[in-house]
N, C-alpha and C positions, 0 to 999 in steps of 0.2 A: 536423550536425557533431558531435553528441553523444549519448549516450544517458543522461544524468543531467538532468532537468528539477527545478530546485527549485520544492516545494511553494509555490503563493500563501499565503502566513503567515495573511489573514483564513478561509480557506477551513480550513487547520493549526486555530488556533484554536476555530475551531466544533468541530470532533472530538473535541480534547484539553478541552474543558468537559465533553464526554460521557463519555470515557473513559479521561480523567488519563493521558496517556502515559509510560511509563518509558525507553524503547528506543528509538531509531533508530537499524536496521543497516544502514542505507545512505547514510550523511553522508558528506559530506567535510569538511574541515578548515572551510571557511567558512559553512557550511549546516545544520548539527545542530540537530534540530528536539527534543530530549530531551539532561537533562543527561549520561546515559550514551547514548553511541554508539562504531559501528565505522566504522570509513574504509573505504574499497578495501584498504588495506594491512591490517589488521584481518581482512579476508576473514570479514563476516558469516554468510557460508553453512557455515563453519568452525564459529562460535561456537553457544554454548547462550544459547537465548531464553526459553526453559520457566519461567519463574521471573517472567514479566513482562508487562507491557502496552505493547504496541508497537504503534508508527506505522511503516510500511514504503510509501515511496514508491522501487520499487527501479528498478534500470538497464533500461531500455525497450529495449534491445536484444536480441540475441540468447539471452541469460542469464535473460531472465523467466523464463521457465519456472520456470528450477531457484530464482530465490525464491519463485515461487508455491507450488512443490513444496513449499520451506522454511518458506514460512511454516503450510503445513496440515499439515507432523507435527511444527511446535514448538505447534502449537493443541492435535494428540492428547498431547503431553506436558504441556500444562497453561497453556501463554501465549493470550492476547487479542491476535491480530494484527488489525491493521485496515489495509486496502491499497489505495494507491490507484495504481488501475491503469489503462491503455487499456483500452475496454471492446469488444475483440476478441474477439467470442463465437464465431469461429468456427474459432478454434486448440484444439490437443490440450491445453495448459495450462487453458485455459478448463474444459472439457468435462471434463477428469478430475479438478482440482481444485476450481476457483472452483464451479461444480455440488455440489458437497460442500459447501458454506458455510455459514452459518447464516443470511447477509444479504447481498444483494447492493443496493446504492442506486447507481441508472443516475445520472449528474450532466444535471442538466438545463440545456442551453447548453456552450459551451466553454470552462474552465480557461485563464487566462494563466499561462503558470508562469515562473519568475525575472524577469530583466528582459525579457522580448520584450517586440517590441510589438504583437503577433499573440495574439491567444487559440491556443490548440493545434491543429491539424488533423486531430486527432481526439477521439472522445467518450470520456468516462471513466468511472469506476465506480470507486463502495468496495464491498469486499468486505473484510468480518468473518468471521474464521475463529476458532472456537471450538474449545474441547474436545467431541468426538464428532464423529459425521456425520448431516449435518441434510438435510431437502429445504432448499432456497435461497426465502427470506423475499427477495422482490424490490421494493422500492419505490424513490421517486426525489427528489434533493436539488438544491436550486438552486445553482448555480455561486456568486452574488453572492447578497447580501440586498438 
């Protein structure tokens, strides 16, 4: 019914100890996982992220793509994007950007994301996009502790 899944907070958490988030360009009004964010109305994909270290949990629909896109040439312009994404390796998003990454961590088990009461029905993955293009540093993180 939606393509906006909010991030599990404990799962947020673990990340942003590792790598202090500044950004999220994909909140919405109730959900902003960083004190600076864009909404939909904001149109992230518009804006400049080059300047920062961001958490990007973006719209799981049709649109991935182009934040996947986005978020690996605001990396070549100098941001830490870290992304958590379905781990669909076998889309052209996949293969021409997330393949460029500098780290890929498969999640091991399945994310419940906002209130469901389902874990997700599909499997996920962070992907770290850096400055440059890197072979893809693949390991893998547990859902829960």
């Amino acid at each position: 019914a939606t393509d906006q899944w909010s991030t599990p907070q404990d799962f947020f958490d673990r990340l942003d100890a590792e790598f202090n988030f500044m950004l999220d360009p994909c909140a919405d009004e109730s959900n902003p996982r960083c004190d600076l964010y864009f909404t939909k109305q904001d149109d992230g994909l518009m804006q400049d992220w080059s300047k920062h270290v961001v958490f990007m949990n973006p719209p799981y629909g049709r649109s991935i793509g182009d934040w996947i896109r986005k978020a690996f040439e605001e990396a070549q312009k100098g941001a830490t994007v870290v992304a958590l994404i379905p781990s669909r390796t076998d889309t052209s998003y996949w293969h021409n950007y997330v393949m460029k990454a500098a780290e890929i961590r498969f999640v091991r088990g399945r994310l419940k994301f906002g209130d469901g009461r389902n874990t997700a029905p599909f499997p996920s993955a962070v992907v770290v996009f850096r400055q440059g293009v890197y072979k893809p540093k693949i390991s893998s993180m547990e859902a829960k502790l």
